[in-house]
C-alpha atoms as one frame of an Amber mdcrd trajectory, in Angstrom:
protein
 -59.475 -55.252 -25.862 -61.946 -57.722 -24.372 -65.912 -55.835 -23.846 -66.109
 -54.686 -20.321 -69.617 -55.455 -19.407 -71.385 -52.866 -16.903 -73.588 -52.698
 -14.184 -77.478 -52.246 -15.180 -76.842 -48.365 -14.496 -75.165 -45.808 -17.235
 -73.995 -42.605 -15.427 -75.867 -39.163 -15.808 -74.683 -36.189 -16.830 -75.000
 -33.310 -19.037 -72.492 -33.943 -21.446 -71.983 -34.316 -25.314 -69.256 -36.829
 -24.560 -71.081 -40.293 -24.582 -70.543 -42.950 -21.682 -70.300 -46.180 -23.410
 -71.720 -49.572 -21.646 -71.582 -52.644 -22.920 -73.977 -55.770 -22.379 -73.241
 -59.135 -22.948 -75.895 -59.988 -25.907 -78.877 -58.373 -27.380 -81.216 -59.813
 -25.130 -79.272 -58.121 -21.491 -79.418 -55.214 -23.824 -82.733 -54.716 -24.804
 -83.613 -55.016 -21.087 -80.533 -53.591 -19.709 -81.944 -50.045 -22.011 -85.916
 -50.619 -20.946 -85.038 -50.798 -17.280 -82.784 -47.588 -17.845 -85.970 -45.368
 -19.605 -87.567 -46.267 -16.311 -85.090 -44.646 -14.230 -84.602 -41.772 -16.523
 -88.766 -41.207 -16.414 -89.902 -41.765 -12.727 -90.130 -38.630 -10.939 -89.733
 -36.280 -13.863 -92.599 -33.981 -14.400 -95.589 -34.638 -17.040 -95.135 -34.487
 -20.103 -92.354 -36.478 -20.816 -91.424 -37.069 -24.410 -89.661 -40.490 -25.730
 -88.865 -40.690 -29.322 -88.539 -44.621 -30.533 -86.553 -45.515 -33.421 -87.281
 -48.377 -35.885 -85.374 -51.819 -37.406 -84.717 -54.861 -35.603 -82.124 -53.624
 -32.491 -84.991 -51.939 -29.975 -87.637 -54.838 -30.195 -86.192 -56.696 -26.905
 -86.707 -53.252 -25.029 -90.157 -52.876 -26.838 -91.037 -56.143 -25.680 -89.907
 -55.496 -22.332 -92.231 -52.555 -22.259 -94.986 -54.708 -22.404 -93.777 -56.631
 -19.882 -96.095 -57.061 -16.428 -93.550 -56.201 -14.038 -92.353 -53.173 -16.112
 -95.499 -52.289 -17.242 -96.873 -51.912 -13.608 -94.392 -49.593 -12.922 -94.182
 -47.170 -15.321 -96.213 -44.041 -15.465 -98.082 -44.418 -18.773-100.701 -41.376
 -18.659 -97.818 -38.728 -18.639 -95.663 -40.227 -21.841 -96.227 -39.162 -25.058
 -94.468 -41.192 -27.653 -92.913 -39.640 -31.063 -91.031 -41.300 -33.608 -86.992
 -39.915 -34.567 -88.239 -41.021 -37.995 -90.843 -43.258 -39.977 -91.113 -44.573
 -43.787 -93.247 -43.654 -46.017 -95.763 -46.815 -45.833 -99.177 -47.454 -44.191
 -98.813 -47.410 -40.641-100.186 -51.265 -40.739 -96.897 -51.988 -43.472 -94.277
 -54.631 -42.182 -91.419 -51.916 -42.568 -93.721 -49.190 -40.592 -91.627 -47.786
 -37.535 -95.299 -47.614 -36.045 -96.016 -50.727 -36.482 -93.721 -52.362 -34.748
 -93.548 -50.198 -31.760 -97.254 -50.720 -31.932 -97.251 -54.343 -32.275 -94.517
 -54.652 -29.589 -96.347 -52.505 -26.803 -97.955 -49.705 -27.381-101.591 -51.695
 -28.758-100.703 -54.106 -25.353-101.369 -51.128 -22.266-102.957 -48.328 -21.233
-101.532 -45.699 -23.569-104.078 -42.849 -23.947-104.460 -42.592 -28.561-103.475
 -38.975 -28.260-100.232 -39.287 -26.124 -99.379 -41.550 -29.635 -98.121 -39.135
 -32.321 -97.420 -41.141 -35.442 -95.279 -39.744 -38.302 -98.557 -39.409 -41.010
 -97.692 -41.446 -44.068-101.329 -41.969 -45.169-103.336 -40.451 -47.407-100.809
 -37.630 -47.776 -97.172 -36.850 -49.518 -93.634 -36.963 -48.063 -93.430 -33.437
 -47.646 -96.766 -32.768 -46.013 -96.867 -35.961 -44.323 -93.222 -33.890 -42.417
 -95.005 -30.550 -42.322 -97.697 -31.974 -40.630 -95.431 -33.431 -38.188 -93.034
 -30.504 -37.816 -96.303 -28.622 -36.589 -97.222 -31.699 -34.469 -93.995 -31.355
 -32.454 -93.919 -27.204 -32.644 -97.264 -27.708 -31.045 -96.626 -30.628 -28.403
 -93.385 -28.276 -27.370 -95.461 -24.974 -27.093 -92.964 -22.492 -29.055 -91.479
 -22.557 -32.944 -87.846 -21.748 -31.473 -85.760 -24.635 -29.786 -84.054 -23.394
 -26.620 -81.363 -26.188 -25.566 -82.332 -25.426 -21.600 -85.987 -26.702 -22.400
 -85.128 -29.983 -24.576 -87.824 -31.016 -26.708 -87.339 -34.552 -25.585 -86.844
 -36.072 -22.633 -85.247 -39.333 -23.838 -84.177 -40.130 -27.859 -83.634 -43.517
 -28.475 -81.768 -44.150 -31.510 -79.863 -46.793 -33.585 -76.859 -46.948 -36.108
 -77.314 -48.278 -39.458 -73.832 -50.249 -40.787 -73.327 -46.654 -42.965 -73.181
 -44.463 -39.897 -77.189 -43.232 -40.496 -79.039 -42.545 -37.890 -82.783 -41.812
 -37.765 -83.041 -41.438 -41.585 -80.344 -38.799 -42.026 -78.611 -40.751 -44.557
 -74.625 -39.858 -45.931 -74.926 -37.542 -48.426 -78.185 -36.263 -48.376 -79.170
 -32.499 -48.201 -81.168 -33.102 -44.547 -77.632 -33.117 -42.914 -77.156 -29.451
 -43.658 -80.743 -28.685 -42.564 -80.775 -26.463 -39.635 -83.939 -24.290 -39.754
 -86.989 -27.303 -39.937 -87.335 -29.930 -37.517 -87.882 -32.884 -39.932 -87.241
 -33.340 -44.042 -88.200 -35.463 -46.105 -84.915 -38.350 -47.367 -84.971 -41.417
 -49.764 -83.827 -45.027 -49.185 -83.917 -47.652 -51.255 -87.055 -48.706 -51.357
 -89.312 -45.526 -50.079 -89.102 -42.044 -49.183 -88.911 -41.435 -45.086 -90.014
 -38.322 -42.955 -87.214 -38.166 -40.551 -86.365 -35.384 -37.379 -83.299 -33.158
 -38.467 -80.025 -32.503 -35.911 -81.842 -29.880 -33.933 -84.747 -32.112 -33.301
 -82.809 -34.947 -32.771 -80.372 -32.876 -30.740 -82.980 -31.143 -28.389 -83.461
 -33.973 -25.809 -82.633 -34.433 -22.506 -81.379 -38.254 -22.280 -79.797 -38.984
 -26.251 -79.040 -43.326 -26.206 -77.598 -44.749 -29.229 -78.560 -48.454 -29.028
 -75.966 -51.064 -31.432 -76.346 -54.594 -31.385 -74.929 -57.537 -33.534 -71.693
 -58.057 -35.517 -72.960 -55.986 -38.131 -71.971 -53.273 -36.508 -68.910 -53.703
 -35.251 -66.802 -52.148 -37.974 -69.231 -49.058 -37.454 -69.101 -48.769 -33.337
 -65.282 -47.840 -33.336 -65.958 -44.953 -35.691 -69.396 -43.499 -33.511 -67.603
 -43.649 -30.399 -64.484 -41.722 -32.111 -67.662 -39.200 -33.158 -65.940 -39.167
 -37.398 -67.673 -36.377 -38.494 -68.134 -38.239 -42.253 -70.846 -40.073 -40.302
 -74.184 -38.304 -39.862 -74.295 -40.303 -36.107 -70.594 -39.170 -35.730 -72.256
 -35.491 -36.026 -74.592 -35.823 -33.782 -74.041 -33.201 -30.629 -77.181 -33.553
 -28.111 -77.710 -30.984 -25.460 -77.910 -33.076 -22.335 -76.504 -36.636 -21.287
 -75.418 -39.109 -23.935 -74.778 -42.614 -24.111 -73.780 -45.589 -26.656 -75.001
 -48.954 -25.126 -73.794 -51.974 -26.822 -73.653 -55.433 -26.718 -70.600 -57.872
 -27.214 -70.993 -58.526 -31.041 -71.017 -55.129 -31.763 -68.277 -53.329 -29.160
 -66.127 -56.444 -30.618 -63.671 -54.329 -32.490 -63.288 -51.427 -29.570 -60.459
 -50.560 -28.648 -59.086 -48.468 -25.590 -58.311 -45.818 -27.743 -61.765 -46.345
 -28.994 -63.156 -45.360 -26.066 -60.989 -42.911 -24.738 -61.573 -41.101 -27.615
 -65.096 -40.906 -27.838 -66.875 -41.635 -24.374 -66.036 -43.951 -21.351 -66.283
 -47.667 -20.629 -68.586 -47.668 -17.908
């Protein structure tokens, strides 16, 4: 089946069963999913948490951010900004999740430094560098318990690697089972990462997958089905959830596709 391309508007509802919109390219994307936080953040009370995810897929909304005509719009002071996961490099490294969100926006307007809370990764060790940030977010949400009618996020924006990871909950790895903790410690390749757990990730209000690029079109199918030998097929947020793709990447959806796992919009 051909991509249906939406309107600039995904629907809202509290739901584990994600909507799915598709764009026509990365570009209509990136702004397509910037113009959407906006929505979801005007109006709602301060504070309002947004967790950013790393790699190459969010830059066009990042730069949109930074954009004038966004950037005069949106209510900077009452944002805080987390991070669904980091690696373990300086925060000024080329493969910091930090540094690009920084790069992209957050170094460009008025963010206040301590509505900024950065995964540590410096002068520390994986495991206290996710302590430390466990307490960070048991701190920024007031209580040690969870309670899915006070989400600790407001929006979590996340991506899909070509494995079915998301954040860094990697296939395979112990931190899938974790239920207790708020973030663990994982390995890739090439460094340790400090990365939010399921009930962390799960505890938000507005959960948006973002998949771009034929690279991940032999993965899309199999989020949108929700195949629990995925970690992002596992995923179960506790308010409104929603894939949006562009073309390259819904190019191997199907109708059942969809029906299956969330809706065309």
């Amino acid at each position: 089946m051909a991509p249906v391309f939406a309107a600039a508007k995904a629907r809202s509802r509290v739901s584990t069963e994600p909507a799915f919109v598709v764009l026509p390219d990365a570009e209509v994307l990136g702004r397509h999913v910037a113009d959407w936080v906006l929505q979801q953040v005007l109006g709602t009370p301060a504070p309002v948490a947004i967790a950013l995810s790393g790699g190459s897929t969010p830059m066009v909304t990042y730069r949109r951010f930074a954009e004038t005509d966004f950037a005069s719009r949106f209510p900077w002071p009452r944002v805080h900004w987390f991070w669904g996961d980091e690696r373990f490099v300086p925060h000024d490294h080329p493969r910091s999740n930090f540094r690009l969100a920084w790069d992209s926006f957050l170094s460009r307007l008025p963010v206040a430094r301590e509505n900024i809370h950065a995964v540590p990764t410096e002068q520390t060790t994986p495991e206290a560098g996710a302590a430390a940030y466990e307490a960070e977010l048991r701190r920024f949400y007031g209580a040690d318990t969870l309670s899915p009618g006070r989400p600790l996020l407001h929006i979590n924006l996340l991506g899909v690697g070509p494995d079915g990871h998301f954040a860094s909950l990697f296939p395979g790895s112990p931190a899938l089972e974790e239920r207790t903790r708020w973030t663990a410690v994982t390995m890739d390749i090439s460094e340790p990462r400090i990365t939010l757990t399921y009930p962390a990730l799960e505890s938000t209000r507005h959960a948006v997958f973002i998949v771009s690029g034929s690279e991940k079109a032999a993965i899309l199918p199999k989020l949108l089905t929700r195949d629990p030998a995925l970690p992002a097929g596992r995923f179960r947020p506790h308010g409104d959830y929603c894939i949006f793709a562009d073309g390259a990447a819904a190019a191997n959806v199907t109708t059942t596709n969809a029906s299956s796992g969330g809706t065309i919009a």
